[in-house]
FIKOLZA-1660 file (N, C-alpha, C; in steps of 0.1 Angstrom, whole numbers, plus 5000, padded with zeros to 4 digits):
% residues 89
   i   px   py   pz ch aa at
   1 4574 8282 8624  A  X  N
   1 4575 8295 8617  A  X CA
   1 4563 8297 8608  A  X  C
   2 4556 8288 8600  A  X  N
   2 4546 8291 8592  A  X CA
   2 4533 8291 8603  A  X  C
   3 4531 8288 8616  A  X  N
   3 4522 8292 8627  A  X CA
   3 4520 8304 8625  A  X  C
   4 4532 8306 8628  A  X  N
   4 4538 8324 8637  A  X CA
   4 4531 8337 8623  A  X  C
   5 4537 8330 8603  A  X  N
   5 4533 8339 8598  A  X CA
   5 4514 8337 8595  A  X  C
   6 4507 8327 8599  A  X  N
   6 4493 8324 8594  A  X CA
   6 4488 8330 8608  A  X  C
   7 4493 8335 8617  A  X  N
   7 4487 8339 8632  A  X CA
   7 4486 8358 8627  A  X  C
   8 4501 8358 8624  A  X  N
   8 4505 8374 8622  A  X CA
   8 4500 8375 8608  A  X  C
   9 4494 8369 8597  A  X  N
   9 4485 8380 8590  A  X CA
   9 4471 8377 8594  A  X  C
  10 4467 8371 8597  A  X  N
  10 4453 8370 8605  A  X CA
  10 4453 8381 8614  A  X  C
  11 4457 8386 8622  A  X  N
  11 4458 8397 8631  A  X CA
  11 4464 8410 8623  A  X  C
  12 4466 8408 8608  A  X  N
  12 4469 8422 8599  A  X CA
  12 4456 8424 8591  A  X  C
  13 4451 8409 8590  A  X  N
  13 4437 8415 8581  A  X CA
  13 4427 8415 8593  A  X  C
  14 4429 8411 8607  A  X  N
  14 4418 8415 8614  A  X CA
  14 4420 8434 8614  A  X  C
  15 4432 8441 8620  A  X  N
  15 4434 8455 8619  A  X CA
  15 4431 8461 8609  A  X  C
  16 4428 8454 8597  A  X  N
  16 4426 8463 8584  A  X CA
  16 4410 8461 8581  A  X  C
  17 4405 8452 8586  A  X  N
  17 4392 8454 8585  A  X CA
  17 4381 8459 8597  A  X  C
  18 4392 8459 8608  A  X  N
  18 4384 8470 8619  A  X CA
  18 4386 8483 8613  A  X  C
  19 4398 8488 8608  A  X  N
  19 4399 8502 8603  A  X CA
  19 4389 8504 8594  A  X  C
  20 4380 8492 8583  A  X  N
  20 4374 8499 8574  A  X CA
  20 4360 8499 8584  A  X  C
  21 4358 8491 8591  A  X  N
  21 4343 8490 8597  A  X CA
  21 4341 8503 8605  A  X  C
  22 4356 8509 8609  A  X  N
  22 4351 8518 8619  A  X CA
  22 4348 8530 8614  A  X  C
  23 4356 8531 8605  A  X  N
  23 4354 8544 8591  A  X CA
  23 4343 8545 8589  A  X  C
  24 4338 8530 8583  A  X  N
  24 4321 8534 8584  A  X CA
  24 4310 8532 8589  A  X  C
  25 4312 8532 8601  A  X  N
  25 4302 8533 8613  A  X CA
  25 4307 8552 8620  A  X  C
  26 4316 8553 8616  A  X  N
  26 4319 8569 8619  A  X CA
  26 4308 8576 8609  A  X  C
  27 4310 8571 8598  A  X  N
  27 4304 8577 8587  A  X CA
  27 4291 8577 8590  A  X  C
  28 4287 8563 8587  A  X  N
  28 4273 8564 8593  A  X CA
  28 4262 8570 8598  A  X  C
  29 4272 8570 8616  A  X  N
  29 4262 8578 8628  A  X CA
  29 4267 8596 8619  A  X  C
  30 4276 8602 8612  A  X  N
  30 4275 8614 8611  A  X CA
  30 4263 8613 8598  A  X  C
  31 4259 8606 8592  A  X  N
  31 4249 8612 8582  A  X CA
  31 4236 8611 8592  A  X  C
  32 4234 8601 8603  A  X  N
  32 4225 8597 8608  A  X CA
  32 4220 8613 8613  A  X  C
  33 4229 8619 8618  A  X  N
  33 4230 8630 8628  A  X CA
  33 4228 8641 8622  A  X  C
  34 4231 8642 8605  A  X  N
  34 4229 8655 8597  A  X CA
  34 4213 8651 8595  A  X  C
  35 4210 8638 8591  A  X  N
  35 4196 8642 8589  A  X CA
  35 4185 8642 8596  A  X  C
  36 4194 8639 8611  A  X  N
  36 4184 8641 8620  A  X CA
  36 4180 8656 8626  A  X  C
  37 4197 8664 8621  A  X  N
  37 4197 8678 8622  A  X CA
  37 4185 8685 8612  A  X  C
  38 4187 8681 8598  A  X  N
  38 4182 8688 8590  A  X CA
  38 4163 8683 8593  A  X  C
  39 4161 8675 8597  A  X  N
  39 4150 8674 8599  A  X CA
  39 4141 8686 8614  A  X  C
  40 4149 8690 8622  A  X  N
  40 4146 8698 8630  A  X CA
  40 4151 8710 8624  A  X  C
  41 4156 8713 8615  A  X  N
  41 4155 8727 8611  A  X CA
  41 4145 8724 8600  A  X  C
  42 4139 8716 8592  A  X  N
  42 4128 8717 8585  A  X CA
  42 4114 8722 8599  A  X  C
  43 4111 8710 8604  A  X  N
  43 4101 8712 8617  A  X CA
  43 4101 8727 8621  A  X  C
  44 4110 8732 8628  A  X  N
  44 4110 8746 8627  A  X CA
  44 4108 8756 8622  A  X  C
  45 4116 8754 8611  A  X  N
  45 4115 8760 8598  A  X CA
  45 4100 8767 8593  A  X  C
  46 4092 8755 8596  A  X  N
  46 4076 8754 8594  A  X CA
  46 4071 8758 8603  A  X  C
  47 4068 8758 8615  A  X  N
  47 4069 8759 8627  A  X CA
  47 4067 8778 8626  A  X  C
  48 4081 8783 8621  A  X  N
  48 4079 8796 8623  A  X CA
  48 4072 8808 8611  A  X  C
  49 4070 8799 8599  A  X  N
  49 4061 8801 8584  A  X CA
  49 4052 8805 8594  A  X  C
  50 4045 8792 8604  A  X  N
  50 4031 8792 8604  A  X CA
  50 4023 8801 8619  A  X  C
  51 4035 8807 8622  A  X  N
  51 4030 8819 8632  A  X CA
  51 4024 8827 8628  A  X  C
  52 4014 8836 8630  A  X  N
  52 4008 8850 8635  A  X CA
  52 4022 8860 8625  A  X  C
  53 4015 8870 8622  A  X  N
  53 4022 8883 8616  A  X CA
  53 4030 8893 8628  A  X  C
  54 4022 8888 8638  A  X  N
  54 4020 8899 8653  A  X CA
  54 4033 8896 8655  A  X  C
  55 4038 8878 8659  A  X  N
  55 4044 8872 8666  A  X CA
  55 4061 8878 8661  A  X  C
  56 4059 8877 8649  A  X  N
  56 4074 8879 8645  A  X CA
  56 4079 8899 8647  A  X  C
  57 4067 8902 8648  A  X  N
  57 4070 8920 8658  A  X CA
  57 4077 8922 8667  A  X  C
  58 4078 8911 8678  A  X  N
  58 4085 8912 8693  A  X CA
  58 4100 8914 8688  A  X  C
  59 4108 8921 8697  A  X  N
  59 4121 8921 8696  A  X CA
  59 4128 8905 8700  A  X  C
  60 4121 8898 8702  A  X  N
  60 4127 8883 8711  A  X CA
  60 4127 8870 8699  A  X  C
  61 4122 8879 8690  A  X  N
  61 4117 8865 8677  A  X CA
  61 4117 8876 8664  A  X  C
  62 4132 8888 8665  A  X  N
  62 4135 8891 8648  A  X CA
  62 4143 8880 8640  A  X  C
  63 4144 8884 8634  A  X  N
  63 4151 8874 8623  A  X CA
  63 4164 8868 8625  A  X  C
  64 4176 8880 8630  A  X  N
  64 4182 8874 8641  A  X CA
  64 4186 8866 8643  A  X  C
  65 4175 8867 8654  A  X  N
  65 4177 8855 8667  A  X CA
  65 4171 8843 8658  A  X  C
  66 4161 8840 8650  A  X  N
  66 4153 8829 8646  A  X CA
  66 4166 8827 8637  A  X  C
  67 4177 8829 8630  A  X  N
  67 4186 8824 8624  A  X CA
  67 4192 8815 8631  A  X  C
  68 4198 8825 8644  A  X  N
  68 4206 8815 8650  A  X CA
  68 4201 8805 8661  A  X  C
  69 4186 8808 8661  A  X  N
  69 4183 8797 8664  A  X CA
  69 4183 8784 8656  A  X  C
  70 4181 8788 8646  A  X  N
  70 4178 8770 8637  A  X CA
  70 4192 8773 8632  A  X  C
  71 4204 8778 8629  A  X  N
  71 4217 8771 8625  A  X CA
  71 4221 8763 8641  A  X  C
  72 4223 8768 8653  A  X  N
  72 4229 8769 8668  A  X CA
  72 4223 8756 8674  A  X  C
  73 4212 8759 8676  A  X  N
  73 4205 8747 8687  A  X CA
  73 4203 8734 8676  A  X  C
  74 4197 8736 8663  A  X  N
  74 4195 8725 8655  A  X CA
  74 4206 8718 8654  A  X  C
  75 4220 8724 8653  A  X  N
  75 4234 8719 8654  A  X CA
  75 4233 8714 8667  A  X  C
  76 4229 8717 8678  A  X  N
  76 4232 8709 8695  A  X CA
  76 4223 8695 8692  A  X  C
  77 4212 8694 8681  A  X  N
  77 4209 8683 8687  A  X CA
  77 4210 8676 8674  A  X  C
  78 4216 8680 8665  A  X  N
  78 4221 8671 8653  A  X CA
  78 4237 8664 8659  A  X  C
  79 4243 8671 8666  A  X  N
  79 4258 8665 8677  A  X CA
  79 4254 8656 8689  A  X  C
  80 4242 8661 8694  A  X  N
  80 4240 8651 8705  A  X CA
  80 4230 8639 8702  A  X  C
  81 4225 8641 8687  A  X  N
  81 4222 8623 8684  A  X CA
  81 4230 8617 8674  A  X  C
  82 4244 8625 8668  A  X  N
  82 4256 8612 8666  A  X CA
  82 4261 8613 8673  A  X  C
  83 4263 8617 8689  A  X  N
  83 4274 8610 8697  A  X CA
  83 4264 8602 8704  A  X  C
  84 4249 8602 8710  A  X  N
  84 4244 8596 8713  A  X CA
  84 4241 8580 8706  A  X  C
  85 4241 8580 8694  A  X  N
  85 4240 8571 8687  A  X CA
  85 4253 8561 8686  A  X  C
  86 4265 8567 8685  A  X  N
  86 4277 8563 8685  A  X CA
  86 4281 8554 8695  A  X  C
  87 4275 8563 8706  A  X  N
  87 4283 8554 8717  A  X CA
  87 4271 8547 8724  A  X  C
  88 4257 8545 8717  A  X  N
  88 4249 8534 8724  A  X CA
  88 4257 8521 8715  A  X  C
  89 4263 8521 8706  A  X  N
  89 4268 8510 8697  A  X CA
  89 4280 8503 8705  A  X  C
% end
């Protein structure tokens, strides 16, 4: 009987310390992913400062669309490098 309880809390503090590791390796890859996000909306960010006067005239590049470009796509690739990241682990 004292096997049975040194087996069964060993496998209660193994489950309670996967739960905290995984919590934070969740955490992790999601800050990994915001700042990998927020870094491509800076890049662009600049990127579109340092255009021509002309360029921002076209109907294809008003303000707009350049919003939802850097919230929309910067978000696609701020998600696809924490799941990328997540599941190369």
């Amino acid at each position: 009987m004292r096997e049975v309880n040194f087996w069964a809390l060993l496998m209660t503090i193994a489950a309670i310390a996967y739960g905290i590791l995984s919590f934070v390796a969740k955490w992790a890859f999601s800050q990994v992913g915001s700042n990998i996000g927020k870094g491509c909306q800076q890049v662009l960010y600049k990127s579109l400062l340092t255009k021509d006067l002309g360029w921002h005239d076209h109907l294809e590049h008003s303000a707009g669309i350049m919003t939802v470009v850097l919230s929309k796509d910067t978000g696609l690739v701020e998600g696809a490098a924490t799941e990328g990241s997540a599941t190369s682990m």
